[in-house]
N, C-alpha and C positions, 0 to 999 in steps of 0.2 A: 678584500681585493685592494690592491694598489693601485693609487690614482694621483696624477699631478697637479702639485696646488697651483692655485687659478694665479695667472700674473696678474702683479699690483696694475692698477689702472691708475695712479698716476704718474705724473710725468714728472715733478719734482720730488727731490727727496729732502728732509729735514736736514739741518746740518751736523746733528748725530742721529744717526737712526739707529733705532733700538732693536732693530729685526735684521738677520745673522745674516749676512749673505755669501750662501755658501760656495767653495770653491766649484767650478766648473769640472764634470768628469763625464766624459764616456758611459752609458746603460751597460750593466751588464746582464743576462741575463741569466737567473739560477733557478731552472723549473719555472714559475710560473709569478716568481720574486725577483724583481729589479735592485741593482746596485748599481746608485751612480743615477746619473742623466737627470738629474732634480728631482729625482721618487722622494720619498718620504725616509727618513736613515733606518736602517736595517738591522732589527735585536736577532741577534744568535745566540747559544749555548753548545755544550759539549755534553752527550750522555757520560756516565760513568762507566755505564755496563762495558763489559769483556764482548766485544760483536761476538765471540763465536755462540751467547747466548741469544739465541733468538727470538726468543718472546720477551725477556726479560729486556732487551734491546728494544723491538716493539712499543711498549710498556710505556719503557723511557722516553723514549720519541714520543708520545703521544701523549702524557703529560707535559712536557714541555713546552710543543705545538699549542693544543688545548688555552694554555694562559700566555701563551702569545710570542712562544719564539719561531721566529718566522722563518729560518736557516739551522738543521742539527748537524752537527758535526759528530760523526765517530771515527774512532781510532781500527787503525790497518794496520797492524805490526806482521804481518805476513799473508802467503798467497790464502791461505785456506781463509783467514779474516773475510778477505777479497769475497771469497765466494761466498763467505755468510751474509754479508752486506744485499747481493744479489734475493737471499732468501729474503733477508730483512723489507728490504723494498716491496718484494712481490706480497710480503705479506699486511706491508701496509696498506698497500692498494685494496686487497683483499676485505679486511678488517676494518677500514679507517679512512686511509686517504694518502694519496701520493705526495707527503710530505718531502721537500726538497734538502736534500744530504747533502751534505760533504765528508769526504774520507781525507782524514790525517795521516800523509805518508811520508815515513823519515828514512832512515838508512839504509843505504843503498834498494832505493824503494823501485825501481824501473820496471821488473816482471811485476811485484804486486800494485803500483799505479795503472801499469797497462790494465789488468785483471780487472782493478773495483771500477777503472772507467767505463766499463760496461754497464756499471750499473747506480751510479752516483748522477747525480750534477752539476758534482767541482769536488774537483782534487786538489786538496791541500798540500804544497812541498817544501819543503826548509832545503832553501841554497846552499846553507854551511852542512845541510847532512845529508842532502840527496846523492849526491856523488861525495863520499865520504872522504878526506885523505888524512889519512893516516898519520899525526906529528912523530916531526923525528926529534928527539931529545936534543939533539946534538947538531939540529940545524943553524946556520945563522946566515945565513941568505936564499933567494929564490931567483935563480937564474933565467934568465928569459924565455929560453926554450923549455924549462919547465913549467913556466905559468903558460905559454901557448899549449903545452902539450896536456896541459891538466883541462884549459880553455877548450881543447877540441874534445876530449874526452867529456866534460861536462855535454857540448853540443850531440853529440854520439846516444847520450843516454837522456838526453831530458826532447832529441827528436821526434821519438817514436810518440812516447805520451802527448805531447804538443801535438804532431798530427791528425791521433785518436781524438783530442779532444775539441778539436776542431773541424772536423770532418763528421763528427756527429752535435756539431752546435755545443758542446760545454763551455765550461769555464777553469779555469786556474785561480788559487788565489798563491803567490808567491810569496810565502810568509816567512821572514828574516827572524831571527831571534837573537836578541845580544848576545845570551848568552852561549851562542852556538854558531861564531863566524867561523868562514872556512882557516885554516891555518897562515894562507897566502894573503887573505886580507889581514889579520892580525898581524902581518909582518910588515904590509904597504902602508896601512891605515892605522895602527893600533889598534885598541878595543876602544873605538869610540863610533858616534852614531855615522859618521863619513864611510868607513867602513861596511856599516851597512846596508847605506845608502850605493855603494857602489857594489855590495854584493845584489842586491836586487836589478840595479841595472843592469849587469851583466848576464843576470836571464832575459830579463823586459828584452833586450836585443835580441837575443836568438828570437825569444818566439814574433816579435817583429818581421825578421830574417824569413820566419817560415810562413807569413800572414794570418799569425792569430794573435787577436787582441782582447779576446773578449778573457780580460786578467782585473783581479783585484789584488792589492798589493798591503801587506803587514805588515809593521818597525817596531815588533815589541820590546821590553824590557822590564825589571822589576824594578828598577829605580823610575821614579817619575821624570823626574829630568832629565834622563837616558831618553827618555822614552818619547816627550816632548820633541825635546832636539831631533832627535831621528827621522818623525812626523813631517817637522816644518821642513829639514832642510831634504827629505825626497820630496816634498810639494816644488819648494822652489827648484830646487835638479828638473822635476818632469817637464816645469815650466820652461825653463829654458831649453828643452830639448824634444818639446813640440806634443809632448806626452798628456793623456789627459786622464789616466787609470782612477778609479777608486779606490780611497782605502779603508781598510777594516781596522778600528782601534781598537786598544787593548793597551792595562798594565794586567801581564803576564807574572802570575804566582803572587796576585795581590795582597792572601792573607783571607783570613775569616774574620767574623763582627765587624764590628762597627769602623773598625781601622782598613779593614779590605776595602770598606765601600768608601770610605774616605779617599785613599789613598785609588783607587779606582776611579773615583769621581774627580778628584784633580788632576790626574790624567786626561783623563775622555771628554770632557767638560771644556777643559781650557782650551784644548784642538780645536771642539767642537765648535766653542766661542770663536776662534780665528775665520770659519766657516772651511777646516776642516776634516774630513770624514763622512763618509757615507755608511758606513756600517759597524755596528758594535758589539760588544761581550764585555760583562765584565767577570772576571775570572775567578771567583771564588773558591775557599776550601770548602766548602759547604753542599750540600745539594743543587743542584743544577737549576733545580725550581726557583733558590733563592737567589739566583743572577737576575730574573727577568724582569722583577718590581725594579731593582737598579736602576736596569737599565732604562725603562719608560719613566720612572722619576727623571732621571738625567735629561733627558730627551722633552721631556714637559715643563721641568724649570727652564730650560732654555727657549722654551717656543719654539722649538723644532716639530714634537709631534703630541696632540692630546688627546691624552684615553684615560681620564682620568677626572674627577671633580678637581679644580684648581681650591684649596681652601686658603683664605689669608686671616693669619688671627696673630694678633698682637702679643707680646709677653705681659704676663702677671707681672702689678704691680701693686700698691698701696691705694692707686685711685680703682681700680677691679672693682665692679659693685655685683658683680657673682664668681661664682669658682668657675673659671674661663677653662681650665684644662677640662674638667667636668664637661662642661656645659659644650665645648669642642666637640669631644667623643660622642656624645649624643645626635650632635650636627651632623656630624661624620655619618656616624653607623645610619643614620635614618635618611642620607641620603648620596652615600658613598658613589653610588651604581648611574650616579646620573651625570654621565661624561660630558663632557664640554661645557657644565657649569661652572663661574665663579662664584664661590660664596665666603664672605668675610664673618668672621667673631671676634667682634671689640670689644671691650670689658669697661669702656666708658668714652663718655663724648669726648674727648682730649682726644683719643684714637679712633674715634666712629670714622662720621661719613669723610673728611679729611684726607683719612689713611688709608681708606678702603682701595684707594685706588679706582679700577674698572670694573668691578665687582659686580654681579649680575644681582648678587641679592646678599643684603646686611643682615647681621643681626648685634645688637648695640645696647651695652649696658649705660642707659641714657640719666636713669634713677632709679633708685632702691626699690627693689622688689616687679620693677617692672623693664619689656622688652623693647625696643623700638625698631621695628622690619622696615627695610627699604631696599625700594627697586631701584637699584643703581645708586644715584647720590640722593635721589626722592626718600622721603621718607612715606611710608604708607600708614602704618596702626601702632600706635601703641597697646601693647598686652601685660595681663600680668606674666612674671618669669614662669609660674610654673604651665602657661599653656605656649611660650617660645616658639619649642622647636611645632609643634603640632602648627599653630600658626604660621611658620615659615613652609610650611610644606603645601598646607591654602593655598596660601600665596603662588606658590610653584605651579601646582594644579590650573589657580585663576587663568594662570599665565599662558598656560598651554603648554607648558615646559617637561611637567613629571612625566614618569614612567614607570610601571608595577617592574618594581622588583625582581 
């Protein structure tokens, strides 16, 4: 369950503080998961599955859920999707649990928006493809009466869904993609993130217009720097125009291994750092499963949210008075499962109690063949190495801290 972290209780602050402070945004609410309003930032993912498979859809959702993604999204490519989503839900409840969805809707989506809003949480729609238009080879201006007349047409078709989903409490999330601006911004703006920015404004009003606000707002791109720029300058746009939406990051078609999460991580990271963002994905070619560790590492280096052991362990060096990667793994596996601990592995006093940092509990190649455990910067026993890790776990126990597995 989601819960709001406790406010700092002082009253001054350091002249760097080291703790993010995140930009201000409106709650919004998707089932029974908040975005925005100071919750906690928000990991999502995307099934693979075809929705018109139902169980296999199922499946997926609940796997993902399970290890912790808190928002699914599936794909709507037409009405009949619509109505499988409907089964898909009933049979979550049935089976599992009223996991909180989003439906992905793109061209000319209106009848199948209308449809899955019956039965979703939030309905995802791309500005440059919801109301599709059509490029003309042969254009080279946009006359005024055709950008109003494209402008009412847009309002005409993104009405109805705005109503539905506000009249039954949903959400929107308004999600722009570089690579898919309408024709008319690519003319006004170029292909840069200004254009973006001003295609998402241009919904944000209407549903303004119609008094629904309950929107989160996406500036994806596959370049990081695209994607950056996009971020900051609808943060500052909102700002000066009284706005206070969430948004959902993303590098969009990041890549798989180790360059996905890289290139995902300096992305979502650096926003994150500005204070940011309210909810994320990071987009992997991979299974859906391997977005979620990403995303809660991301989210834990930065002290935004911990569900995780913190571990700090120094690089191997010549002063190592044991095999520290070894001796990591062991740390690790025998006490992975115990969230909210910090635990350091130094490979000798040059990086011991020093470098540890804030570290709830050492462990410190202090001399050969032996270990030296300490609570915080204390030092408590020396052991020999080969009873370490069993020692540090004692310790743990003494403490009140462990947890069976």
């Amino acid at each position: 369950m989601q819960t709001l972290p406790n406010p700092a209780t002082s009253t001054s602050q350091p002249e760097f503080d080291t703790v993010i402070k995140r930009r201000k945004t409106r709650p919004v609410k998707v089932a029974n998961v908040t975005i925005g309003g100071g919750y906690p930032v928000v990991v999502q993912s995307m099934i693979n599955e075809d929705t018109m498979d139902i169980d296999g859809s199922v499946a997926a959702i609940r796997r993902l859920h399970e290890i912790g993604c808190e928002i699914v999204r599936v794909t709507v490519p037409s009405v009949g999707h619509a109505k499988a989503v409907g089964e898909i839900k009933q049979k979550l409840r049935q089976t599992y649990q009223d996991v909180p969805l989003v439906a992905d809707v793109h061209h000319n989506g209106m009848k199948i928006a209308l449809e899955v809003a019956k039965y979703v949480d939030k309905v995802r729609i791309n500005p440059g493809l919801y109301v599709f238009e059509k490029p003309r080879p042969d254009r080279t201006e946009f006359t005024q009466a055709e950008i109003d007349e494209i402008g009412e047409k847009i309002r005409e078709t993104l009405e109805p869904l705005v109503v539905s989903l506000r009249d039954q409490g949903k959400a929107m999330r308004i999600g722009v993609n570089h690579g898919s601006l309408a024709e008319r911004m690519l003319f006004t703006y170029g292909d840069t993130p200004e254009g973006m920015v001003e295609s998402a404004i241009e919904f944000l009003r209407i549903c303004e217009s119609l008094d629904f606000r309950n929107l989160v707002i996406s500036m994806k791109a596959s370049r990081v720097p695209v994607m950056i720029a996009a971020y900051r300058l609808m943060a500052k746009r909102m700002d000066e125009l009284g706005m206070d939406y969430p948004l959902h990051l993303g590098v969009t078609e990041a890549g798989d291994g180790e360059y996905g999460r890289i290139k995902s991580t300096a992305g979502i990271a650096t926003l994150l750092a500005d204070g940011i963002g309210d909810t994320i994905r990071v987009s992997l070619t991979e299974a859906p499963e391997k977005e979620i560790p990403v995303c809660y590492s991301i989210l834990q280096a930065l002290g935004l949210r911990k569900t995780m052991v913190e571990y700090v362990a120094c690089p191997s060096c010549g002063r190592t008075l044991f095999n520290l990667e070894e001796v990591l793994h062991k740390v690790r596996e025998a006490t992975k499962h115990l969230t909210g601990l910090d635990i350091a592995v130094m490979g000798c006093i040059v990086n011991g109690p020093g470098e540890m940092a804030d570290a709830d509990y050492g462990y410190v190649g202090k001399q050969p063949g032996f270990i030296s455990l300490y609570r915080g910067r204390e030092e408590i026993k020396k052991v020999p190495e080969s009873q370490g890790v069993e020692e540090l776990i004692n310790l743990i126990k003494a403490d009140g801290r462990w947890v069976d597995p």
